[in-house]
C-alpha positions as CSV (number, residue, x, y, z in Angstrom):
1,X,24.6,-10.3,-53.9
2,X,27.9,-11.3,-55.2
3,X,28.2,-10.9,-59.3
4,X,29.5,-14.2,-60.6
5,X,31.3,-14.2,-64.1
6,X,31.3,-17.3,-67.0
7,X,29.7,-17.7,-70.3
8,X,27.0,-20.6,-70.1
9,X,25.7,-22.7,-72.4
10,X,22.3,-23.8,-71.8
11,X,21.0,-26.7,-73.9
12,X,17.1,-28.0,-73.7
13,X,14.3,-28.0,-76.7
14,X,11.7,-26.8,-74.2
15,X,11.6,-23.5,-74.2
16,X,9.7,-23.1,-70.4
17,X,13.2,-25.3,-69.0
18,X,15.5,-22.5,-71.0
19,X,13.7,-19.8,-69.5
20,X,14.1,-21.0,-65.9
21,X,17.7,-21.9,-66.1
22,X,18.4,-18.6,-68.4
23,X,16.8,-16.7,-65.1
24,X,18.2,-18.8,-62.6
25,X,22.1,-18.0,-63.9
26,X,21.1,-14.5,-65.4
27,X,20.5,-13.3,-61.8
28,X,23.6,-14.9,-60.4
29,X,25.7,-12.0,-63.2
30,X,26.4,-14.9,-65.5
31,X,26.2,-14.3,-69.4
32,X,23.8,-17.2,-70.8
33,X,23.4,-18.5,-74.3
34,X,20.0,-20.7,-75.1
35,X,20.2,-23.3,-77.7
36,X,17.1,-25.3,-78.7
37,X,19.1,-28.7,-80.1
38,X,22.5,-30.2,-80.4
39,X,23.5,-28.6,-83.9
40,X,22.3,-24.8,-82.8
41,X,24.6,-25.2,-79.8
42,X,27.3,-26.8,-81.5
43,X,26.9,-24.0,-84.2
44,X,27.2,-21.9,-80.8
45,X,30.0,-23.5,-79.2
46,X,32.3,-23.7,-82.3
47,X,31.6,-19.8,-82.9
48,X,32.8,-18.5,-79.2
49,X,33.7,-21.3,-76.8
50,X,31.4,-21.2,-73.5
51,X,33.1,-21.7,-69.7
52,X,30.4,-24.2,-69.1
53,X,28.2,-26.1,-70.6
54,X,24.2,-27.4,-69.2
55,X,23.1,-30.1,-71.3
56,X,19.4,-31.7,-72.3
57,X,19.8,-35.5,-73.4
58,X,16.9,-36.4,-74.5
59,X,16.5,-34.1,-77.7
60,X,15.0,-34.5,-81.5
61,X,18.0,-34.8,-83.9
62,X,20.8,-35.2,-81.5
63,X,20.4,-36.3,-78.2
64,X,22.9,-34.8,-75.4
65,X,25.1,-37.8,-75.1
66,X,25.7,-37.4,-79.1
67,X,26.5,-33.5,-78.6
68,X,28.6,-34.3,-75.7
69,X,30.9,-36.6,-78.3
70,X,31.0,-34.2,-81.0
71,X,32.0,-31.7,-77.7
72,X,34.8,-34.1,-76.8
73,X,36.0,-34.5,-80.5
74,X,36.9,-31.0,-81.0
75,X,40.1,-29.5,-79.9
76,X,39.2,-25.9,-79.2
77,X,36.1,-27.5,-76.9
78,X,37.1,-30.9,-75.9
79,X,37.9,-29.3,-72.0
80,X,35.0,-27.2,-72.1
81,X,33.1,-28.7,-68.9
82,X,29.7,-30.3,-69.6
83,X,27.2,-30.9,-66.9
84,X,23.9,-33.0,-67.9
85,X,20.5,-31.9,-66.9
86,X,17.8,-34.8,-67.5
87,X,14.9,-36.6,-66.7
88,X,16.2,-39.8,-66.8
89,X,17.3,-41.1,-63.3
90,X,18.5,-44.6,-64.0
91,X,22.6,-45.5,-62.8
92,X,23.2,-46.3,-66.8
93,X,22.1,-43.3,-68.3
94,X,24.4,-41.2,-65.8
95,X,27.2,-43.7,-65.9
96,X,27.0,-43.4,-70.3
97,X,26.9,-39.6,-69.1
98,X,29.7,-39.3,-67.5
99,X,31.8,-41.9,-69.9
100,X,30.8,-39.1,-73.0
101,X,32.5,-37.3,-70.8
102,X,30.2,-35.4,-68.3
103,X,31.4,-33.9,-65.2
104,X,28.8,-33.9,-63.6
105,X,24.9,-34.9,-63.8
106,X,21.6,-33.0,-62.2
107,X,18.5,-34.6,-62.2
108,X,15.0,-33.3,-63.5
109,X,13.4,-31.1,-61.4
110,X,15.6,-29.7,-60.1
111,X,16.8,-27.1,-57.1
112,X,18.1,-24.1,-58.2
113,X,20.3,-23.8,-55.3
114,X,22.2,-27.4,-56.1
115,X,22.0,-26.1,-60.0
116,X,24.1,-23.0,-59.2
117,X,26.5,-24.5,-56.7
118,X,27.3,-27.7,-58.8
119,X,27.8,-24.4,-62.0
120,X,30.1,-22.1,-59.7
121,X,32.4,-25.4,-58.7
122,X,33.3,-26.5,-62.0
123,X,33.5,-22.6,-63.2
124,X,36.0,-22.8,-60.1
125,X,37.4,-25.8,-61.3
126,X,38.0,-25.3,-65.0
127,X,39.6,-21.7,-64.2
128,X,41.9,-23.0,-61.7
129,X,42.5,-25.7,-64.9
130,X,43.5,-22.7,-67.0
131,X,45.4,-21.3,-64.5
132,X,47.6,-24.3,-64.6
133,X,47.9,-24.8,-68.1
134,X,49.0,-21.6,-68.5
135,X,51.5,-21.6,-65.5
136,X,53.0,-24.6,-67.5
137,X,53.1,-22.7,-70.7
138,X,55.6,-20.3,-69.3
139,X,57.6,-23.1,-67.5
140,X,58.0,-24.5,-70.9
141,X,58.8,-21.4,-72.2
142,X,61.5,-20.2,-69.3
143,X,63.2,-23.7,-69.8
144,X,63.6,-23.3,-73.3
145,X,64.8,-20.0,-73.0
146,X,67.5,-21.0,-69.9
147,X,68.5,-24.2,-72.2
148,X,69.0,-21.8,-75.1
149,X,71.0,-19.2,-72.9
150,X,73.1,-21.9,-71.1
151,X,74.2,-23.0,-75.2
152,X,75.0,-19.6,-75.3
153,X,76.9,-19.4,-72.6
154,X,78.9,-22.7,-73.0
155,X,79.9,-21.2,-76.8
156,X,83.2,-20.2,-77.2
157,X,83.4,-17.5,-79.2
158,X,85.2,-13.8,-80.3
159,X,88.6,-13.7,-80.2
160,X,90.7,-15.6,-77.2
161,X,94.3,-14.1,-76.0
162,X,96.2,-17.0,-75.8
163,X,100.1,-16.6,-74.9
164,X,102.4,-18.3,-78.0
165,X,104.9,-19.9,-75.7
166,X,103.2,-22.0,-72.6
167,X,99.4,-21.6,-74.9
168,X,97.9,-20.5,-71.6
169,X,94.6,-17.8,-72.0
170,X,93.5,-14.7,-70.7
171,X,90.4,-14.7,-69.6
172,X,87.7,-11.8,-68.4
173,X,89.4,-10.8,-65.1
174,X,92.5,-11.0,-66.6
175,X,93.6,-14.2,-65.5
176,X,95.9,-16.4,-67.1
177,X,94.8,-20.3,-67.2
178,X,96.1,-23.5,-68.6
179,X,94.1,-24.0,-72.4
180,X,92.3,-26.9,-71.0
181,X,91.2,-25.5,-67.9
182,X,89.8,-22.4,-69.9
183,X,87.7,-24.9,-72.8
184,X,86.7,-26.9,-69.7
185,X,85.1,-24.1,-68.0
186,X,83.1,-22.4,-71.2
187,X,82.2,-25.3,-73.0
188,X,80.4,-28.7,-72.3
189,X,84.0,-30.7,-73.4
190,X,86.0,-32.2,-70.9
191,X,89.6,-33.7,-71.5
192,X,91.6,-37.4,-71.6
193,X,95.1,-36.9,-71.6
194,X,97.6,-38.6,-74.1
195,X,100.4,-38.6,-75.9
196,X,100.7,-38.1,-79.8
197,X,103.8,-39.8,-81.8
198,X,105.6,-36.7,-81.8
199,X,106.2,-35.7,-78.1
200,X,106.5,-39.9,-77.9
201,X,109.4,-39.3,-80.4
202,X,110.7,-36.4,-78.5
203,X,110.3,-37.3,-74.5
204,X,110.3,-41.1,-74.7
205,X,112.5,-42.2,-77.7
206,X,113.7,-45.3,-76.1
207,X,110.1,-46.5,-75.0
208,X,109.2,-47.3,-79.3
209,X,105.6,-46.0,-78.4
210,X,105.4,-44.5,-82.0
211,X,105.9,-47.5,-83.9
């Protein structure tokens, strides 16, 4: 029998509907916690966040659609999947289910082969979840990282050889290039060309362009 790995929360005040659902999922390798009411497995919950999440509604104190909210309202849980188990069979109480935000909804009694394969596809489904969020983590990270280096790398900096006569530069390989062609290539600036009032003076004296 293939060992199956998640940390259940089971929810339900009667004890003989904890027990089967505890031995149901205990023999299937997963770790199950029991909770008698809403606050014991909220108390749970907040204390080390389950995978899943099988959840009573009609319960003294708070019902399941109640615990579901306070589930929901909570950032460390809120995407902690939570499948209702419950007696009541009407379309509204499985429709107010799933708009607490239930993923899914089993009806009392139930089979424990549907129980198990409804609990191993959202398992599947919330760790291929994580997966994601974490694959987008790093994205985020790497393109922070490439926009910091390519800052870097558009930086000018040190100390530029630059010849005192026709201002062209040296560059890495040696190379000699005009001073605009060099800034355009290791910085983000690119040029207009003009004339100041000086070289106007000096190449164009009869043209007035520097009055």
């Amino acid at each position: 029998m293939n060992r199956r790995s998640g940390n259940i929360l089971v929810v339900d005040d009667t004890k003989e509907n904890l027990r089967v659902l505890v031995d149901a999922l205990g023999r299937e390798g997963y770790t199950v916690r029991p909770a008698l009411n809403g606050e014991i497995a909220l108390e749970a919950a907040r204390k080390e966040p389950p995978d899943l999440i099988l959840l009573d509604i009609i319960m003294p104190g708070m019902d399941g659609y109640q615990v579901c909210h306070a589930l929901k309202a909570d950032a460390r849980l809120k995407d902690v999947p939570v499948i209702f188990i419950s007696a009541l069979n009407e379309v509204e109480d499985k429709v107010k289910g799933f708009k607490t935000g239930g993923v899914d909804y089993i009806s009392k009694p139930f089979q424990a082969e549907e129980l198990l394969a409804r609990v191993e596809t959202h398992l599947m489904l919330r760790n291929l979840q994580k997966e994601l969020e974490e694959k987008n983590s790093d994205l985020q990270q790497l393109n922070r990282e490439l926009s910091v280096a390519l800052e870097e790398i558009k930086t000018l900096r040190g100390i530029l050889p630059i010849c005192s006569h026709c201002k062209k530069i040296r560059d890495d390989t040696e190379s000699w290039q005009q001073l605009e062609e060099y800034i355009s290539t290791h910085s983000e600036a690119k040029f207009s060309h003009g004339i100041c009032p000086d070289c106007a003076k000096k190449h164009y004296p009869d043209l007035k362009l520097y009055d």
